[in-house]
C-alpha positions in Angstrom: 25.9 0.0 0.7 22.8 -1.4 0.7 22.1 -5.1 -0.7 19.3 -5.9 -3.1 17.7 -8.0 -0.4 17.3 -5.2 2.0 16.0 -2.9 -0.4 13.5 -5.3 -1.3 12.8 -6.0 2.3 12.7 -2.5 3.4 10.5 -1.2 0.0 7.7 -4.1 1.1 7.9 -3.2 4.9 6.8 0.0 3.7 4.6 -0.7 1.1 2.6 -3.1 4.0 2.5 -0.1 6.2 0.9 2.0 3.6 -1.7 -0.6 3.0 -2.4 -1.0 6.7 -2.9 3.1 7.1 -5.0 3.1 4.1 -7.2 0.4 6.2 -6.9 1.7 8.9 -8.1 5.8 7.4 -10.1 5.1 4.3 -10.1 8.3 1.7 -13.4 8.3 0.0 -12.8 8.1 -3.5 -15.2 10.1 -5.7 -14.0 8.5 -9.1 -15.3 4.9 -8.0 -17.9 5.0 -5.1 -18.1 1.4 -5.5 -15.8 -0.9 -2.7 -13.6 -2.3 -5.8 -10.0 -1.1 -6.3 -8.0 -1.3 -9.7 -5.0 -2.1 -7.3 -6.6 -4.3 -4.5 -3.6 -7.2 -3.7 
């Protein structure tokens, strides 16, 4: 069984990667053109 530490750990590992693809491939987003994001952390 899986501590609540590692779940944390391993749910913000992932959540980094996703960030990193999403920088690394850029969708273009036709609702906002504009370079803002609503979530941009």
């Amino acid at each position: 069984m899986l501590s609540r530490k590692w779940i944390l750990r391993l749910s913000l590992t992932a959540l980094a990667l996703l960030v990193t693809t999403d920088r690394r491939r850029p969708r273009p987003l036709p609702e906002k053109p504009t370079g803002k994001k609503p979530k941009d952390e």
